[in-house]
C-alpha positions, -999 to +999 in steps of 0.1 A: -299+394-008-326+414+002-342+416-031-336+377-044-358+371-011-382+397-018-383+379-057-388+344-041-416+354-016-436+374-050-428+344-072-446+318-044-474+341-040-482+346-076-477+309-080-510+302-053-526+330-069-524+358-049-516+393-058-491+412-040-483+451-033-458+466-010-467+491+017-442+512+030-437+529+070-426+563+057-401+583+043-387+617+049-372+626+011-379+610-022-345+598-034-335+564-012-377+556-021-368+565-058-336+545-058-351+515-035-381+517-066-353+516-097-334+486-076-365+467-073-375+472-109-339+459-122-344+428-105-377+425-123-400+429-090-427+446-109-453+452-081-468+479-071-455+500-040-471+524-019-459+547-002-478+564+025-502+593+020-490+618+045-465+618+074-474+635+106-458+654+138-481+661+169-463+680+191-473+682+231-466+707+241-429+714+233-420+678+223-428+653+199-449+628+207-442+592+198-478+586+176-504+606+169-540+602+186-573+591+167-586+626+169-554+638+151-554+615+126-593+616+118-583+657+119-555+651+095-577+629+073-603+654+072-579+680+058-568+657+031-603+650+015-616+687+022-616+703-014-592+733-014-571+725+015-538+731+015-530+689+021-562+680-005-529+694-031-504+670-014-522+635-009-545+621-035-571+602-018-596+578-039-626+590-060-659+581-047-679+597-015-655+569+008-617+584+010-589+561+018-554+574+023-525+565+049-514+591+081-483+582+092-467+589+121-429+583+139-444+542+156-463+536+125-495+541+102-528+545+109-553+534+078-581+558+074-613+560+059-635+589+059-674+586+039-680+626+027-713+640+012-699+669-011-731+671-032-736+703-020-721+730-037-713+751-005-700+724+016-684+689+028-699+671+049-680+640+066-706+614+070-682+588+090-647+584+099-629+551+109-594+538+113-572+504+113-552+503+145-528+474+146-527+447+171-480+453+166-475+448+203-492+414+203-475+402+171-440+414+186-451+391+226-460+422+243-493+421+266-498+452+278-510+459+313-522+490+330-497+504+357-528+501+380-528+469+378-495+455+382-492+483+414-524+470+427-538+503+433-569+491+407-600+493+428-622+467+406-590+448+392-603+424+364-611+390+366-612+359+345-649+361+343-669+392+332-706+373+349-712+366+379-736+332+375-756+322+407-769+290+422-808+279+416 
């Protein structure tokens, strides 16, 4: 059922000319991917799939936490594209100076980009990093409030306008 609608939805994009790929969370082990993969390809759904680069834990202190922070993820992403690294032999981000791969984590993905200058023999040098963070909450209803606020214990709560404007 799962893959006629999965058919239907490729069909009605390639008919308004759009190209398709599907983007995985993450997996732990390679078989249910490998079998999902053969399924699809039975039933003629010939797109490509990707599944995340790496997946992450970030332990604090004894437990593990629930994402992973920008810094961790920028960290992570800098292991990847740093030549020699132990996770450069694992994840195969793209050629060029700007890296793209995928750190995933146990809520999700983040979507990472890292511009290196490795034109120097002795060296990397990461010129920039940046990431996609996801607006999920909204898309699920959520709004998300500081505690501070809803306790009142805010000292400059916010308001509907940022300006102040005066009178002439």
């Amino acid at each position: 059922m799962l893959d006629e609608a999965l058919a239907a939805k490729i069909d009605f994009a390639r008919s308004n000319g759009l190209e398709l790929s599907i983007v995985t969370q993450f997996c732990f082990k390679a078989e249910p991917i490998v079998e999902w993969l053969q399924r699809l390809r039975a039933h003629g759904i010939d797109i490509p799939v990707r599944v995340g680069d790496l997946a992450t834990r970030t332990f604090i202190p004894h437990k593990c936490h629930a994402a992973i922070g920008v810094l961790g993820a920028v960290t992570v992403g800098t292991a990847c594209v740093l030549p020699g690294s132990v996770a450069s032999v694992v994840v195969s981000a793209t050629e060029g100076p700007v890296k793209r791969l995928s750190v995933e984590h146990p809520s999700g993905e983040f979507s990472l980009e890292i511009e290196v200058d490795n034109t120097t023999s002795t060296r990397l040098q990461v010129i920039r990093s940046s990431l996609i963070r996801t607006a999920r909450a909204l898309f699920r209803g959520d709004v998300l409030v500081p505690a501070s606020i809803w306790d009142g214990s805010s000292t400059n709560p916010p308001t509907a306008h940022s300006q102040t404007m005066e009178s002439p």
